[in-house]
Biopython code that builds the backbone (N, CA, C, O; Angstrom):
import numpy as np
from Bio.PDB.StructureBuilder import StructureBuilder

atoms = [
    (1, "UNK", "N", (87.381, 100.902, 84.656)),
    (1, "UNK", "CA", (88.531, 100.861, 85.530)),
    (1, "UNK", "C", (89.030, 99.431, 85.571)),
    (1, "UNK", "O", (88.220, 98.512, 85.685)),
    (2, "UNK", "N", (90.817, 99.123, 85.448)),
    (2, "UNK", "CA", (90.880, 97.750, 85.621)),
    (2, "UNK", "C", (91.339, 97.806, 87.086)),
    (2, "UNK", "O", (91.585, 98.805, 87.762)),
    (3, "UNK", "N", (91.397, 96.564, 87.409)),
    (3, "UNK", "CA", (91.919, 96.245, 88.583)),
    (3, "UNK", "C", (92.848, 94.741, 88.423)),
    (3, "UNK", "O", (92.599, 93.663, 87.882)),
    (4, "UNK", "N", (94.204, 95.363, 89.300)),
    (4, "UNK", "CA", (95.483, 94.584, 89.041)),
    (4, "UNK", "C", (95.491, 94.346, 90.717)),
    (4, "UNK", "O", (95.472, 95.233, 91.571)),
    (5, "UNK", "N", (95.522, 93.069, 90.905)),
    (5, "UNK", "CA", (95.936, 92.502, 91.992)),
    (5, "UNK", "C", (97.336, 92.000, 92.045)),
    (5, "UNK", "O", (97.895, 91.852, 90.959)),
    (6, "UNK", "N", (97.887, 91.760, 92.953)),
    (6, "UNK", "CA", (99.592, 91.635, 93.345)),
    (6, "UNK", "C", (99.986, 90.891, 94.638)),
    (6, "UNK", "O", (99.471, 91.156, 95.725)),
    (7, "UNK", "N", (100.821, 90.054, 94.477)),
    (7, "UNK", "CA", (101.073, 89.105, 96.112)),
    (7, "UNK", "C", (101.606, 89.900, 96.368)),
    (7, "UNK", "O", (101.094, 90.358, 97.389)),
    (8, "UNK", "N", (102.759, 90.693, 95.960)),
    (8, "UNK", "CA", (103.807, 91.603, 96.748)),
    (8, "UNK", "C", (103.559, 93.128, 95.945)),
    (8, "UNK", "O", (103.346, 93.416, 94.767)),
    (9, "UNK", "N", (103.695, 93.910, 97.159)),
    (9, "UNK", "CA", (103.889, 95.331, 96.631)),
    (9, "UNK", "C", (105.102, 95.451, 95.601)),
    (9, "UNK", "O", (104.695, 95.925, 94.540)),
    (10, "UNK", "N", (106.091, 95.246, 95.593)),
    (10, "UNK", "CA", (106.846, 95.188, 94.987)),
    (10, "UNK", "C", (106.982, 94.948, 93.526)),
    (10, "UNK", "O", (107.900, 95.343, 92.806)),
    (11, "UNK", "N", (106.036, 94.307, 93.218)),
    (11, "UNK", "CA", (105.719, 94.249, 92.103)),
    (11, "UNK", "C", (104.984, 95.146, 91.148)),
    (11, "UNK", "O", (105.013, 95.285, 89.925)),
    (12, "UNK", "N", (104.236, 95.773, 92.247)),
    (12, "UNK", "CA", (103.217, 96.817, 91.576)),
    (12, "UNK", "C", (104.233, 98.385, 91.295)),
    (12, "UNK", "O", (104.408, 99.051, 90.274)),
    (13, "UNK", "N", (104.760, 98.548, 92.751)),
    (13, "UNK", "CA", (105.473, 99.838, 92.794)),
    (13, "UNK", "C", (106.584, 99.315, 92.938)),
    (13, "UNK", "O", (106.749, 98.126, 93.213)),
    (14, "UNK", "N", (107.684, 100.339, 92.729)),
    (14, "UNK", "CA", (109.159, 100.069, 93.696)),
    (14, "UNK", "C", (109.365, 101.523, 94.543)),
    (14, "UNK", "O", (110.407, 101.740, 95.162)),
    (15, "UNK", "N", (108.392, 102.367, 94.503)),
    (15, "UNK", "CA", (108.522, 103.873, 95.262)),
    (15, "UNK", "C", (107.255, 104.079, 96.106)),
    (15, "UNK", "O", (106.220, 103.417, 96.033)),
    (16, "UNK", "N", (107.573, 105.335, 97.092)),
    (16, "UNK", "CA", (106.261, 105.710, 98.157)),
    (16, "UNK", "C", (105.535, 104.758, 98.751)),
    (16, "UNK", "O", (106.138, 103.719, 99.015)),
    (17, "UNK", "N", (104.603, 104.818, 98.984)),
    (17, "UNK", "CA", (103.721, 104.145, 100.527)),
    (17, "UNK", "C", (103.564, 102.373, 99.628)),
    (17, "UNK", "O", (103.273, 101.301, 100.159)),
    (18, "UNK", "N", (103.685, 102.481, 99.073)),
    (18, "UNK", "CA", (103.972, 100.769, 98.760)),
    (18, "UNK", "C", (104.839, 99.976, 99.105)),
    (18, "UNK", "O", (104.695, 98.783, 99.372)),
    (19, "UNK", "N", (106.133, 100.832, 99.120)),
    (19, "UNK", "CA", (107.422, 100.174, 99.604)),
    (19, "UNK", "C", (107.272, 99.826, 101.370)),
    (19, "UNK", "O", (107.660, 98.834, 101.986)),
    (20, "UNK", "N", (106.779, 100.678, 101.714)),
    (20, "UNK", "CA", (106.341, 100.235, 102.893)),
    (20, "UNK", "C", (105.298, 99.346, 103.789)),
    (20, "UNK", "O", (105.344, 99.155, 105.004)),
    (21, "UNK", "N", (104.423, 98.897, 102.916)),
    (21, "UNK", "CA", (103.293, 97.098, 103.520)),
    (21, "UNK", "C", (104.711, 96.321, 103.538)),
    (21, "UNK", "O", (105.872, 96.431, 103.144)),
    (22, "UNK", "N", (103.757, 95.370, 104.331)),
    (22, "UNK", "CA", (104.357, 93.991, 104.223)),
    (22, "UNK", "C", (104.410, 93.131, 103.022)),
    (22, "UNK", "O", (103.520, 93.350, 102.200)),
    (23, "UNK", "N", (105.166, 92.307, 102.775)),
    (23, "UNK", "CA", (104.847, 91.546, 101.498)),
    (23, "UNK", "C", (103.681, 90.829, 101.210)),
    (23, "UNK", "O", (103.157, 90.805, 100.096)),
    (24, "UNK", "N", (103.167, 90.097, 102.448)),
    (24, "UNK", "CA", (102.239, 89.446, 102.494)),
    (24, "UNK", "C", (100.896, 89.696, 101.982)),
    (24, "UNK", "O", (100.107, 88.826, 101.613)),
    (25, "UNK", "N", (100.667, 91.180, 101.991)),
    (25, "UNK", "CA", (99.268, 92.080, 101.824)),
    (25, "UNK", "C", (99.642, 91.901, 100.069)),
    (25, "UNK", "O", (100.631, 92.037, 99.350)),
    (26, "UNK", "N", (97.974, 91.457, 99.889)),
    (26, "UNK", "CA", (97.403, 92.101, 98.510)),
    (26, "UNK", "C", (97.507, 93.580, 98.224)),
    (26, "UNK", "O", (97.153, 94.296, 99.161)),
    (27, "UNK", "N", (97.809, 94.027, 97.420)),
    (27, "UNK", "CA", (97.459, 95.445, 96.568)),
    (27, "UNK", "C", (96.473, 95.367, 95.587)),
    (27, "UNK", "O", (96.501, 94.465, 94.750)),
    (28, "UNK", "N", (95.769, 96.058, 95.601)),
    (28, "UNK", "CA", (94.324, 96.799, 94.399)),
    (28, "UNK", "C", (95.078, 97.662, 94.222)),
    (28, "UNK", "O", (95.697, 98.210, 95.135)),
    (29, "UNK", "N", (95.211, 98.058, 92.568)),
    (29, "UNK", "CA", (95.026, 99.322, 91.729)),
    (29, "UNK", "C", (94.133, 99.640, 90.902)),
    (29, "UNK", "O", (93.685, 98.752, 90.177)),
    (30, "UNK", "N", (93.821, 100.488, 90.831)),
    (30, "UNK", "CA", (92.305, 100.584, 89.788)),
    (30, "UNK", "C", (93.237, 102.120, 88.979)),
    (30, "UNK", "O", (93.981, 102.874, 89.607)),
    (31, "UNK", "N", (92.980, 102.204, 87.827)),
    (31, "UNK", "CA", (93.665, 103.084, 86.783)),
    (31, "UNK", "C", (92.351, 103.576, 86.066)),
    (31, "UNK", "O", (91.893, 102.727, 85.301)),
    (32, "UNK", "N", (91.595, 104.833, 86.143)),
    (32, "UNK", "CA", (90.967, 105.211, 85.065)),
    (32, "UNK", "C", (91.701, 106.343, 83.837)),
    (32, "UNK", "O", (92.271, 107.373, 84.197)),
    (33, "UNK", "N", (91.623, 106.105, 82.975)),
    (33, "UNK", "CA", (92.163, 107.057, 82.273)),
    (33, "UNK", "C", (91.336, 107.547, 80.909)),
    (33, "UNK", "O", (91.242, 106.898, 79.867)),
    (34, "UNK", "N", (90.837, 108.683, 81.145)),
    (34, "UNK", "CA", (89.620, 109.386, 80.648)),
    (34, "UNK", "C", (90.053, 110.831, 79.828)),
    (34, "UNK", "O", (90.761, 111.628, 80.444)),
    (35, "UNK", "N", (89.653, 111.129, 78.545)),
    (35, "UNK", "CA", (89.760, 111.972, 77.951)),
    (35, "UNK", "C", (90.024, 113.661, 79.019)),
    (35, "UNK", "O", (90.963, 114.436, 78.844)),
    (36, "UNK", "N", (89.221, 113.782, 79.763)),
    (36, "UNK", "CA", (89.775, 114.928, 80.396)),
    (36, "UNK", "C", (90.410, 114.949, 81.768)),
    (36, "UNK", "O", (90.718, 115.949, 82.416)),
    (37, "UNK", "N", (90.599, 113.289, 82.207)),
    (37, "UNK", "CA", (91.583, 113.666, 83.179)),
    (37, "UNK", "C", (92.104, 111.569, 83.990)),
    (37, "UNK", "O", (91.548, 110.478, 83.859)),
    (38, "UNK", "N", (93.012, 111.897, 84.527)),
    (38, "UNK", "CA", (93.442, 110.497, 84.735)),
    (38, "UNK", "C", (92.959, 110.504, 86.212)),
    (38, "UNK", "O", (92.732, 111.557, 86.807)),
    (39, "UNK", "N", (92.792, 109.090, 86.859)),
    (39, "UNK", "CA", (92.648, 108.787, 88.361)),
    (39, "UNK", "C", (93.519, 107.663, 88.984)),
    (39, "UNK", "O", (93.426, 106.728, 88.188)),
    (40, "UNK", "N", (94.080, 107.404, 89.704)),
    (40, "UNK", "CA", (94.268, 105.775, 89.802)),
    (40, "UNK", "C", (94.039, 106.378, 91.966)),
    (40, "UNK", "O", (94.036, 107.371, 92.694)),
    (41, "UNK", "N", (93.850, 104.400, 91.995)),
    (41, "UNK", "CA", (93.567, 104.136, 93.339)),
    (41, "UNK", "C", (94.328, 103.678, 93.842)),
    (41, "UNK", "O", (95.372, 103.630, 93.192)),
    (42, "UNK", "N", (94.364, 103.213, 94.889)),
    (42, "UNK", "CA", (95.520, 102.243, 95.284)),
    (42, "UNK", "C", (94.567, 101.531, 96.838)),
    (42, "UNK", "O", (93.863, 102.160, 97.629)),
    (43, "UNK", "N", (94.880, 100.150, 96.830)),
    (43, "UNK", "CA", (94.093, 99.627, 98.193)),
    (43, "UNK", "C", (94.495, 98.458, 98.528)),
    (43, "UNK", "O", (95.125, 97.838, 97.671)),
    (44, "UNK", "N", (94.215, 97.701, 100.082)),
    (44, "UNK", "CA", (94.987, 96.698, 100.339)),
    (44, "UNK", "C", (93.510, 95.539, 100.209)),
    (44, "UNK", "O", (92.281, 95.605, 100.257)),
    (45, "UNK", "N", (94.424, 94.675, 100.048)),
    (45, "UNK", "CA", (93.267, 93.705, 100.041)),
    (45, "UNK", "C", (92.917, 92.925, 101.707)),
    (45, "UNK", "O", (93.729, 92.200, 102.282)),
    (46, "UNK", "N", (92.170, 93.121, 102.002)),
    (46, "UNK", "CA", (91.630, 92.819, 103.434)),
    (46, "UNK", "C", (91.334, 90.907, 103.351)),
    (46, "UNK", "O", (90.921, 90.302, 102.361)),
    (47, "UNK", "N", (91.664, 90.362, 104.576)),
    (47, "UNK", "CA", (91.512, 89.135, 104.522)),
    (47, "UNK", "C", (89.876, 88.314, 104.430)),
    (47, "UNK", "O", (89.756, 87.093, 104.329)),
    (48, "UNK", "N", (89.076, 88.987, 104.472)),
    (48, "UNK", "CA", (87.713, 89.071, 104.060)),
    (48, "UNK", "C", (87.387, 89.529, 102.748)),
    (48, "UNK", "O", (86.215, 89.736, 102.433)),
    (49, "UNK", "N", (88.405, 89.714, 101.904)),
    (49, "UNK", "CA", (88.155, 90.193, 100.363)),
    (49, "UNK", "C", (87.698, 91.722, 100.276)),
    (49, "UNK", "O", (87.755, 92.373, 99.233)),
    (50, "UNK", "N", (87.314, 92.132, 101.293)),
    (50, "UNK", "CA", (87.196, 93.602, 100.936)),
    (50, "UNK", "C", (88.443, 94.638, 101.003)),
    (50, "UNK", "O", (89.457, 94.439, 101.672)),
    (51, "UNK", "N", (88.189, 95.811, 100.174)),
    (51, "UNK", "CA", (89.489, 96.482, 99.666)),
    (51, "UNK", "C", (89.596, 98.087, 100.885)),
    (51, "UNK", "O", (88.819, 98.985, 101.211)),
    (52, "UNK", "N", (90.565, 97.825, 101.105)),
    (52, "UNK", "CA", (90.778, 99.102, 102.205)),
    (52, "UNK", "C", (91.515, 100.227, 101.237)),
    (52, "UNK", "O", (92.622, 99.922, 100.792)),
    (53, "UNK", "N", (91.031, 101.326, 100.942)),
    (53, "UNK", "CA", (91.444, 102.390, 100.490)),
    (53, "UNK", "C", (92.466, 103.628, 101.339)),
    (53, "UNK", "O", (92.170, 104.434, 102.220)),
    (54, "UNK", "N", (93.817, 103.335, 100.594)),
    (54, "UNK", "CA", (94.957, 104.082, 101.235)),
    (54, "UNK", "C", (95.305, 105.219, 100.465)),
    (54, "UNK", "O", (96.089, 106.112, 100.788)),
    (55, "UNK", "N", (94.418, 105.067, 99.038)),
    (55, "UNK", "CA", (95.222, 106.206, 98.156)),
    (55, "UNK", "C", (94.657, 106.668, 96.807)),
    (55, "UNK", "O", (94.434, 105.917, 95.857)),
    (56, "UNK", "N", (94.461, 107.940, 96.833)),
    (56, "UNK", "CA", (93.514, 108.154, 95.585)),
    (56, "UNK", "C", (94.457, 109.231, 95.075)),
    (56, "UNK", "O", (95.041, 109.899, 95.929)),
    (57, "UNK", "N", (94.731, 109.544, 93.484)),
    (57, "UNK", "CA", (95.173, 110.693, 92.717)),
    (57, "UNK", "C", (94.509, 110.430, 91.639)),
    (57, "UNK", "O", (93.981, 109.387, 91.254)),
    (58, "UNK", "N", (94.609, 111.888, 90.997)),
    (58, "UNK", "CA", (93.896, 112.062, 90.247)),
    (58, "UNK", "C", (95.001, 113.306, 89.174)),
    (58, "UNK", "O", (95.911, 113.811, 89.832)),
    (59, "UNK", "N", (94.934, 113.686, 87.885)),
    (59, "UNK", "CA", (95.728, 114.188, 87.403)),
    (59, "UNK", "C", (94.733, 114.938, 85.685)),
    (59, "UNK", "O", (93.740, 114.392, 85.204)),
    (60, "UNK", "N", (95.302, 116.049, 85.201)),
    (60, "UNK", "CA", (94.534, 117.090, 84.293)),
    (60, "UNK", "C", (94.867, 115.870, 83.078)),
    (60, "UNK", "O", (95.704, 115.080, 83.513)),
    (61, "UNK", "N", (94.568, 115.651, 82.156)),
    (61, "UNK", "CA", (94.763, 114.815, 81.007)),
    (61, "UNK", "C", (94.989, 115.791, 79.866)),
    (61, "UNK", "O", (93.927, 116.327, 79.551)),
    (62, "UNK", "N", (95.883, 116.140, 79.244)),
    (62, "UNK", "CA", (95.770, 116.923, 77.889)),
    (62, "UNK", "C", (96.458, 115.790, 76.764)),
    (62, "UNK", "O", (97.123, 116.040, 75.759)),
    (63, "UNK", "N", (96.219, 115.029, 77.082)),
    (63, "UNK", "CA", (96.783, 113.925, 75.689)),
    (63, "UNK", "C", (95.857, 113.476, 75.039)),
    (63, "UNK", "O", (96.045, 112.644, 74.151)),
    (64, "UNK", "N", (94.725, 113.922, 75.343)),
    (64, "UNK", "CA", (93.545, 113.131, 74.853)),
    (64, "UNK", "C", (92.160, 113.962, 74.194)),
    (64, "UNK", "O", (91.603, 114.766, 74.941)),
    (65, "UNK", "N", (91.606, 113.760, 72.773)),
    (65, "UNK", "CA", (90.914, 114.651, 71.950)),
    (65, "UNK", "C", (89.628, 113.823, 71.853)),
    (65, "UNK", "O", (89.742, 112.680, 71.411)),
    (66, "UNK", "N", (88.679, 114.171, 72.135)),
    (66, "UNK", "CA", (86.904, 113.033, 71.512)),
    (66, "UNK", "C", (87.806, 111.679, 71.769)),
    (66, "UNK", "O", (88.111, 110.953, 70.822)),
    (67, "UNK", "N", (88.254, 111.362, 73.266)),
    (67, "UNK", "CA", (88.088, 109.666, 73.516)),
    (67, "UNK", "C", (89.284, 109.268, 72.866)),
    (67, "UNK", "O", (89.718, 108.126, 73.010)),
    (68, "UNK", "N", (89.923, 110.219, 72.076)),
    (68, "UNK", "CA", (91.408, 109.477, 71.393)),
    (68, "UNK", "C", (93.253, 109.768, 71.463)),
    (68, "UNK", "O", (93.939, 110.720, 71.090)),
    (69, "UNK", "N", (93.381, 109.279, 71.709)),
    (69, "UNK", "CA", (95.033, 110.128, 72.083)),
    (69, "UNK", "C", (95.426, 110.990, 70.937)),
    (69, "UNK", "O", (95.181, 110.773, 69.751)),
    (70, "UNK", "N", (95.816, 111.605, 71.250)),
    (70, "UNK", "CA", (96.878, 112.784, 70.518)),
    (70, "UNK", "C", (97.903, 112.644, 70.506)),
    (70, "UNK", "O", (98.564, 112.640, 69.468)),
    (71, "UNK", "N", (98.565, 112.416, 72.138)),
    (71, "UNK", "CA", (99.518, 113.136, 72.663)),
    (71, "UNK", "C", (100.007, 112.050, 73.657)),
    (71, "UNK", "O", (99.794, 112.091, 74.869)),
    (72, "UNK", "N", (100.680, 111.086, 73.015)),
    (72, "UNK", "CA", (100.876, 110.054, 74.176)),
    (72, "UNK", "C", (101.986, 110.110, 75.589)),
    (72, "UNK", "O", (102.094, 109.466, 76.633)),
    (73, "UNK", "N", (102.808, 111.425, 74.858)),
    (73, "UNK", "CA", (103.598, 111.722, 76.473)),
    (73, "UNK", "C", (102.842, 112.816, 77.152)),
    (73, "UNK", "O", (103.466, 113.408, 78.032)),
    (74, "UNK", "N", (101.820, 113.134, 76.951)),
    (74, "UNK", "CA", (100.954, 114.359, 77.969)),
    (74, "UNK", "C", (100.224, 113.310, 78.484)),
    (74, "UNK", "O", (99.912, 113.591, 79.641)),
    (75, "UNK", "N", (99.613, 111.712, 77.993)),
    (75, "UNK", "CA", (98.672, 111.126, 78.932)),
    (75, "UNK", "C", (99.514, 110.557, 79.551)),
    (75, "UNK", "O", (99.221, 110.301, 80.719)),
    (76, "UNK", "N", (100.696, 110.185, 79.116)),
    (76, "UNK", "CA", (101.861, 109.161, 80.019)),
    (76, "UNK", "C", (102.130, 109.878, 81.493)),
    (76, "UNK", "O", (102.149, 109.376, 82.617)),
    (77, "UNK", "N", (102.388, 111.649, 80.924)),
    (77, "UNK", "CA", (102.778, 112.237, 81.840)),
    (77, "UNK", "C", (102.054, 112.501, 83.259)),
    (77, "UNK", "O", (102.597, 112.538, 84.363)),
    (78, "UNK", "N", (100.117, 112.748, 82.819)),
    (78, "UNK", "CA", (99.032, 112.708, 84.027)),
    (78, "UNK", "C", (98.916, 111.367, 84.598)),
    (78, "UNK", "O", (98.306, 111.343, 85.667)),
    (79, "UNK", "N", (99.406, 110.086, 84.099)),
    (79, "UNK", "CA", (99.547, 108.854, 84.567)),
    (79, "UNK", "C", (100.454, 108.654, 85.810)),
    (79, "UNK", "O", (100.400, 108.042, 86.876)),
    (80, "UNK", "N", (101.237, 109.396, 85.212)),
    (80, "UNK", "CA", (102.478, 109.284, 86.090)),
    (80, "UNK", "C", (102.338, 110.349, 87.418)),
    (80, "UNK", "O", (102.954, 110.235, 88.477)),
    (81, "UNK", "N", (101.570, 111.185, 87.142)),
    (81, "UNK", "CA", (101.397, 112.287, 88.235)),
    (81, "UNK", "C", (100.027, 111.428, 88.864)),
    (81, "UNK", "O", (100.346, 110.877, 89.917)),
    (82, "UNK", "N", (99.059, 111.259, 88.608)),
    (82, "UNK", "CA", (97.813, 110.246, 89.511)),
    (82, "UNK", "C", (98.261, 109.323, 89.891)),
    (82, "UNK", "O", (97.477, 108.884, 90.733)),
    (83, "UNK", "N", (99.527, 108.367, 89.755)),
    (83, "UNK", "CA", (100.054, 107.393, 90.448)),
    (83, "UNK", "C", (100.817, 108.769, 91.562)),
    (83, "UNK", "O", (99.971, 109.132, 92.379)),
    (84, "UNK", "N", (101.189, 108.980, 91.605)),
    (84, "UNK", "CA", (102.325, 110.008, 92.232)),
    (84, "UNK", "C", (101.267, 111.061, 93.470)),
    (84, "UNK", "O", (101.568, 111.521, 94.571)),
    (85, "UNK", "N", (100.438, 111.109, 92.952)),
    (85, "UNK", "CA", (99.150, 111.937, 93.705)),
    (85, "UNK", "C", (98.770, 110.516, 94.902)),
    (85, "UNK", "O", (98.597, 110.614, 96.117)),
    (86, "UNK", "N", (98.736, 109.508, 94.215)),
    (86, "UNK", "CA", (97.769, 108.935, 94.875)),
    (86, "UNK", "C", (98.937, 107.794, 96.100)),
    (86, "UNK", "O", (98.548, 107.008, 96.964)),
    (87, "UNK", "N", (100.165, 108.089, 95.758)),
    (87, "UNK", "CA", (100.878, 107.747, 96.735)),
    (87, "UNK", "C", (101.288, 108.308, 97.646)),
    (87, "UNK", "O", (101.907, 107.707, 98.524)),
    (88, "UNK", "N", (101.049, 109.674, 97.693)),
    (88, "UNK", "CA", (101.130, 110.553, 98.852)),
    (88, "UNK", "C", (100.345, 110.419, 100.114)),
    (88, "UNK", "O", (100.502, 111.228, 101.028)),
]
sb = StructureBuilder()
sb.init_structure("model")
sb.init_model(0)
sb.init_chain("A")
sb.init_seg("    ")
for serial, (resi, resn, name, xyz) in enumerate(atoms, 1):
    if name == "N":
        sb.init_residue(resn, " ", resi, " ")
    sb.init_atom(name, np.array(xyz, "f"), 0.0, 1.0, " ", f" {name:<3s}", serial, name[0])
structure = sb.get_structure()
């Protein structure tokens, strides 16, 4: 899983529960994207460095065969739905 840190939400998203923090707050995203299915996270960064969890999706993966793409708009597409899951 990587993890992308961000001074401003804005940068990360421009839609759903992101648009709404303050600028000031850190964002965590963590993105797994796995042969049978995608996840991403979403979390604020707490002023003690620990990560507060606001948002988890998760999405079916069919772009992907033994670890390798196939099908790069079916993984684009569960990407786009686990971001979309996990901003709800």
């Amino acid at each position: 899983m990587k993890l992308i840190l961000a001074d401003s939400c804005t940068s990360v998203a421009t839609s759903g529960i992101l648009l709404a923090m303050q600028e000031h707050q850190q964002v965590a995203v963590g993105i797994d994207i796995g042969t049978t299915s995608v996840r991403c996270t979403i979390g604020l960064v707490q002023e003690d460095q620990t990560v507060k969890l606001i948002g988890l999706g998760e999405a079916i993966n069919s772009g992907f065969r033994k670890g390798s793409v196939v099908n790069i708009s079916e993984t684009a597409s569960a990407l786009d739905q686990a971001i979309a899951n996990a901003e709800r």
